[in-house]
N, C-alpha and C positions, 0 to 999 in steps of 0.2 A: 755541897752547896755551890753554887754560882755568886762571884763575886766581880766587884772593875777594880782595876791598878790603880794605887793611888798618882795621882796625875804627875807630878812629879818624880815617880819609878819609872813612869815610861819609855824615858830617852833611853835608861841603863838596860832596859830590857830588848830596844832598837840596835844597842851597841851588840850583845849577846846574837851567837847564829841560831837559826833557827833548827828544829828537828824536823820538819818537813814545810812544803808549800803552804802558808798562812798561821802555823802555829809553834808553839814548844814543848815539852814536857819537861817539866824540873822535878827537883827534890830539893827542899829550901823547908828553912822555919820561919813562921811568922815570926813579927816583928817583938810580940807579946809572949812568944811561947822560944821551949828549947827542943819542943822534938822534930823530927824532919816528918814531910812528909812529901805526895808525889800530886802534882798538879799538871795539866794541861792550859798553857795559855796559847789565847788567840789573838791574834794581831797585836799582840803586848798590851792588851788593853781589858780584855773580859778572861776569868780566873774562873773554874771549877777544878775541886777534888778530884783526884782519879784515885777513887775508892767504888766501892760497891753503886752507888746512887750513881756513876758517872752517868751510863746511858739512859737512865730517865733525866738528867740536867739535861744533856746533850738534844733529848727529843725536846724539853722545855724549850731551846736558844733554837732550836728550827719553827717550833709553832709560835713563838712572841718573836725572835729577830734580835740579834745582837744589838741594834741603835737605841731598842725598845728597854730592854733590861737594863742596857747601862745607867741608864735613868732611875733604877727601881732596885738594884741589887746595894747591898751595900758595898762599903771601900775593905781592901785587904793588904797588908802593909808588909813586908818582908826584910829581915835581916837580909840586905842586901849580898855582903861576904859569906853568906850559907849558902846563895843560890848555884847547884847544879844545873848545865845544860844533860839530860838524859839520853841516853841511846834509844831505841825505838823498842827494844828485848825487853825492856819493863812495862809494857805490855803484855805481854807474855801471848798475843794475839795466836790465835790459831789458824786465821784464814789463809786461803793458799791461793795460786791463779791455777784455776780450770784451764785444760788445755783447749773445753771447745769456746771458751772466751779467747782465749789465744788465738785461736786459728779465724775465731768469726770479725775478730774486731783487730786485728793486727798488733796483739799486747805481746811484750818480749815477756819470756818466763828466765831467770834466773836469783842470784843473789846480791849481784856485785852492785850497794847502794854507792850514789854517788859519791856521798862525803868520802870513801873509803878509797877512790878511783885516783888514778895519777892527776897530775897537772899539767892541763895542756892548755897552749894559748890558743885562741880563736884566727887561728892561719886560716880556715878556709871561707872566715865574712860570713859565718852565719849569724840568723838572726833567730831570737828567743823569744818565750812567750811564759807570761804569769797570769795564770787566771785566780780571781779572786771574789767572794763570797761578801767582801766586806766595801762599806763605803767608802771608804779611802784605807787603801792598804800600805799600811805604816813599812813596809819594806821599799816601798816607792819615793824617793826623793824625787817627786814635781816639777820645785823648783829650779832644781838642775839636771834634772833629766837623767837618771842613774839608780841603779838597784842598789840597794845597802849593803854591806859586806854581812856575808852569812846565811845569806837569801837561795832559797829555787828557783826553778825555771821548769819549763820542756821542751822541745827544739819544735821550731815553725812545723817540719816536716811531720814531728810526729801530734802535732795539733792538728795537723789536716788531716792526719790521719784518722782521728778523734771523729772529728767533723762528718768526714770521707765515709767512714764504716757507722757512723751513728750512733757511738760508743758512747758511754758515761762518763764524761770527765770528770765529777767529783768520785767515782769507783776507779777511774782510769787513776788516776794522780791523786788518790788518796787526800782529799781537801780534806780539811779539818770539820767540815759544819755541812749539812744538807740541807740547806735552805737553796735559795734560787743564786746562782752564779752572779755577778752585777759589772764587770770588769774584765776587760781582757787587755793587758799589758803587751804593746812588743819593744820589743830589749835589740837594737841592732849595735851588738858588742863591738868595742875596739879590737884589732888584731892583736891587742898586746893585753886583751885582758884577760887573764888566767881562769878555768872552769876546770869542773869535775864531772866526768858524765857515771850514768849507772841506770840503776831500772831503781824506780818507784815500788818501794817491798809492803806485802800486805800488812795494813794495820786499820785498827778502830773497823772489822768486820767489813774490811774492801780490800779488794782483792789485789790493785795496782795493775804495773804492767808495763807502765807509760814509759816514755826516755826522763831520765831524771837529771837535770844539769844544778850541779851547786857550783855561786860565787862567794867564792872565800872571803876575796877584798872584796866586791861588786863590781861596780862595773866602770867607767869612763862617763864623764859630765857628756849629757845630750848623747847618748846613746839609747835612752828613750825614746819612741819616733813614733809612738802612737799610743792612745790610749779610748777604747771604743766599748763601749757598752755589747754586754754578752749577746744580750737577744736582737 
């Protein structure tokens, strides 16, 4: 089933990192029940099962649109102290990156996912990029200009790169939803603010590829420096 966060879970679910670019995957028990189960949330706001139905829900939230259901699904409530953040392996995904997607669209093949990579501070001023599916992506603080702690990214370079070779970036960077892109975020980091780099590993039937930068803490107020519509 497809369900929305009760409006009040939201902030807790904003505090929580995420498991990749725009979404989560947990193991948590409703509020109402004692047995666990495994759910993918998006932007901490829209909830489906990750059980058998998932990819017929998932083609539903591409043909109606996440703005559209939230309206229409009902609410889902969570013993808060159950919830697990998941590793990406309980997928149990099989896709892999083809080398001549490698070679044609400049995707890195390996394993080393961010979250798992050292910590290095941003010494050499680069700037980052979040692209995003959704109308307002709840990893973004606006107001102060700053990515949320727990959040993705991919580095400018390997966005052009995207761009440059006419690559897929919801297959590049594994986005949670296939709908139409709406957002492109750039993130110009403080030197002192701490990331994790890696490659984007394949899951939900896409292949990855992309550079993958995770912020632990997030990022520095007003380190935000643009924000621009996909198309």
């Amino acid at each position: 089933m497809i369900y929305k966060l009760d409006r009040d879970d939201r902030a807790y679910f904003q505090s929580l990192h995420e498991t990749g670019m725009g979404y989560q995957i947990i193991i948590a028990s409703k509020s109402s029940e004692f047995k666990f189960q495994k759910y993918v949330v998006y932007n901490s706001e829209l909830v489906i099962d990750l059980d058998t139905s998932f990819q017929l829900n998932k083609t539903r939230i591409k043909t109606v649109g996440c703005s559209t259901l939230l309206s229409q699904v009902e609410t889902i409530t969570f013993k808060l102290n159950s919830i697990t953040i998941a590793d990406k392996s309980v997928l149990k995904d099989k896709s892999v990156l083809i080398k001549e997607s490698s070679f044609m669209f400049n995707r890195k093949i390996g394993k080393n996912e961010a979250i798992y990579g050292p910590l290095d501070f941003n010494t050499t001023n680069e700037t980052f990029v979040r692209i995003s599916p959704f109308d307002n992506d709840c990893r973004i603080d606006e107001e102060k200009g700053k990515l949320l702690p727990g959040s993705f990214a991919t580095t400018l370079n390997d966005f052009f790169s995207c761009l440059g070779t006419n690559d897929f970036p919801i297959d590049r960077y594994v986005l949670p939803l296939t709908e139409r892109l709406k957002w492109v975020y750039y993130i110009k980091a403080h030197p002192s603010d701490l990331m994790q780099k890696g490659i984007f590993q394949p899951a939900f039937n896409q292949m990855g590829g992309g550079e993958e930068v995770y912020f632990n803490f997030g990022t520095f107020e007003k380190t935000l420096i643009e924000k621009l519509p996909y198309d």
